[in-house]
C-alpha positions as CSV (number, residue, x, y, z in Angstrom):
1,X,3.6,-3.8,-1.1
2,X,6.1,-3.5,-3.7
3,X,5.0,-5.5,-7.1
4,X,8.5,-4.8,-9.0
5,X,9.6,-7.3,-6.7
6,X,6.8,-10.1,-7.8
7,X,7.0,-8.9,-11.5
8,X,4.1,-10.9,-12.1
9,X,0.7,-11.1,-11.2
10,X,-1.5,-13.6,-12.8
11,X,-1.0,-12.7,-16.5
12,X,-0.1,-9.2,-15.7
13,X,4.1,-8.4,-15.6
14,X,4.7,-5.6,-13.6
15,X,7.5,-3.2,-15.8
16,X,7.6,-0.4,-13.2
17,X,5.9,1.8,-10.6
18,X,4.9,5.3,-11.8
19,X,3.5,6.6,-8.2
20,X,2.6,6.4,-4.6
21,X,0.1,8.0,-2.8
22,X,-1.4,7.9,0.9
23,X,-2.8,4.5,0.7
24,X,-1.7,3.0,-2.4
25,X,0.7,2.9,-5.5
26,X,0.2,2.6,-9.2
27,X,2.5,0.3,-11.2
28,X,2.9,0.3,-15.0
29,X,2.1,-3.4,-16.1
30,X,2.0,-5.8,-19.4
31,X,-0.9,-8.0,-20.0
32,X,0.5,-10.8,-21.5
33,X,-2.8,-12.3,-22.6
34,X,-3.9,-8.9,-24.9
35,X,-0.8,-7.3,-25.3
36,X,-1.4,-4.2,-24.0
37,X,0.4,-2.0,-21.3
38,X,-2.2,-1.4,-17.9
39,X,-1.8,0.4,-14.9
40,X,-2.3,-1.8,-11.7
41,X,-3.4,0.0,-8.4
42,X,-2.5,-1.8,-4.8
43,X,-3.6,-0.3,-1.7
44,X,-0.5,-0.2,0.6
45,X,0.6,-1.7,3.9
46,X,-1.6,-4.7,3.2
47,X,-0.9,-5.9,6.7
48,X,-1.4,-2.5,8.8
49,X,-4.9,-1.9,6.8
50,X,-7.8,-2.9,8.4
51,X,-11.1,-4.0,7.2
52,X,-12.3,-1.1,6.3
53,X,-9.7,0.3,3.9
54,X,-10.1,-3.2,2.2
55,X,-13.9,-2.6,1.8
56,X,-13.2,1.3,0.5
57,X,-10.4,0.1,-1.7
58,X,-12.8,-2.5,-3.6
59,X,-15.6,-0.4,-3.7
60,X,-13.4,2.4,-5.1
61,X,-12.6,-0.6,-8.3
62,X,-16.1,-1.7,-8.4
63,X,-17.5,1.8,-8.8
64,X,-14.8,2.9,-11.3
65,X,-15.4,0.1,-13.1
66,X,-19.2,1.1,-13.8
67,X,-18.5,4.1,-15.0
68,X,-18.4,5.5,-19.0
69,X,-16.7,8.6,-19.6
70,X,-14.2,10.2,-21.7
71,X,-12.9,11.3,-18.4
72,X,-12.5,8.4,-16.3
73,X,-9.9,5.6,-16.8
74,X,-11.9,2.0,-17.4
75,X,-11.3,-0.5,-14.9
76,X,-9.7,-4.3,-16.6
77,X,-9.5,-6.6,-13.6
78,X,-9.9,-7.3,-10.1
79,X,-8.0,-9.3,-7.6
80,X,-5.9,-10.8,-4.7
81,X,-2.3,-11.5,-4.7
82,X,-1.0,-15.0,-3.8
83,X,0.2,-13.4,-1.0
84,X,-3.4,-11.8,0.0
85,X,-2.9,-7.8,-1.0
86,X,-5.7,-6.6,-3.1
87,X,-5.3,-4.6,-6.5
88,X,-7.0,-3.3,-9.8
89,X,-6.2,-3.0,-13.3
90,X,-7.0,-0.3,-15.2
91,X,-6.0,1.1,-18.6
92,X,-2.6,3.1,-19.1
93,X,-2.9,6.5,-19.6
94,X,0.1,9.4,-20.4
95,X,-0.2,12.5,-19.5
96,X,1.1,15.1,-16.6
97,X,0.4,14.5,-13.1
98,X,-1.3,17.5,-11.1
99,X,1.9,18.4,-10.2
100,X,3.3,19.1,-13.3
101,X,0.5,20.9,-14.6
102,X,0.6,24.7,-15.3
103,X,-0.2,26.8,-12.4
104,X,-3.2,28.0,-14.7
105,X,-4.5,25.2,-14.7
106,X,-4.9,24.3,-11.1
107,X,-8.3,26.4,-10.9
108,X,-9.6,24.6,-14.0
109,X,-8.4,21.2,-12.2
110,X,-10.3,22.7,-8.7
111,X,-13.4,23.3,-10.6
112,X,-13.1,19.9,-12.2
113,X,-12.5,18.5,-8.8
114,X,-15.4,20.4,-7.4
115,X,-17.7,18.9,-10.1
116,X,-16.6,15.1,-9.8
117,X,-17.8,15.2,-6.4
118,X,-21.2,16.6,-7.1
119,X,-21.9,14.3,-10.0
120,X,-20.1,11.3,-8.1
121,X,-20.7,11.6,-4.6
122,X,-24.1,9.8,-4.1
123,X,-25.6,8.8,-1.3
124,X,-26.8,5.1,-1.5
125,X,-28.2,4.5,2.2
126,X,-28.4,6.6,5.2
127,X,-25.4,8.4,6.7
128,X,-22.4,9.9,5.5
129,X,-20.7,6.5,5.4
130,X,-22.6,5.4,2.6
131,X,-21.4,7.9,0.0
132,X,-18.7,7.7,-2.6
133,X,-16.6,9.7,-4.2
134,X,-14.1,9.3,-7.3
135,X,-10.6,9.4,-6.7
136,X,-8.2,12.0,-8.7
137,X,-6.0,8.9,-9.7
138,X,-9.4,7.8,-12.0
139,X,-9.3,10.2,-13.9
140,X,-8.4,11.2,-17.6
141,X,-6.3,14.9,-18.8
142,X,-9.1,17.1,-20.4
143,X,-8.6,19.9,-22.5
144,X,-7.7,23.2,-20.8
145,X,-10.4,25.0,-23.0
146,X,-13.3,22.0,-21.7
147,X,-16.3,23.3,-20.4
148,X,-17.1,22.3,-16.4
């Protein structure tokens, strides 16, 4: 799903996207209503992903939405196109993507990594189906001198 060709969701105008990954992209947005720029999340190929990946995708917003932490983006919004695709709205953040980080800082950014998923990952119910885990695209630039 491309949203800079709907421009619009609900009060939300999409300005432009800032990335793609596997299953989804993020789009800069406008919320008209506050007057503040978001970031909108979509998961991709809307009609090639099955129940599942629906399921994952809003229990990735619901659980990102519950958390508190200077490192985490908060979640805004929830929804369903007119057209049926699910997305998120979170706030806008600026900063460096992984990519464009110093090569120093990719072992600070592993240990981070390595962390998240023991603090995150939790299992609810039985089975390894039942565990969740934070996605990188969550989360907010830290200090290289932070403490992990």
């Amino acid at each position: 799903m491309d949203l800079t060709k709907e421009l619009r969701i609900g009060k939300f105008k999409v300005v432009r996207r800032l990335g793609r990954g596997g299953m989804g992209a993020v789009y800069e947005a406008f919320d008209t209503s506050l007057h503040r720029r978001v970031a909108i999340k979509t998961l991709l190929a809307q009609e090639l992903a099955g129940d599942e990946s629906r399921r994952r995708f809003e229990r990735e917003a619901r659980e990102t939405s519950l958390l508190r932490s200077p490192h985490t983006v908060q979640v805004f919004d929830f929804g369903v196109t007119q057209k049926g695709d699910l997305y998120y709205v979170m706030e806008h953040l600026e900063g460096k993507t992984l990519w464009q980080l110093p090569r120093q800082s990719y072992t600070t950014m592993i240990r981070l990594l390595h962390t998240w998923t023991i603090i995150i990952s939790k299992p609810p119910g039985p089975g390894p189906d039942h565990h969740s885990t934070l996605w990188l695209g969550m989360s907010k630039p830290i200090r290289e001198s932070a403490y992990i």
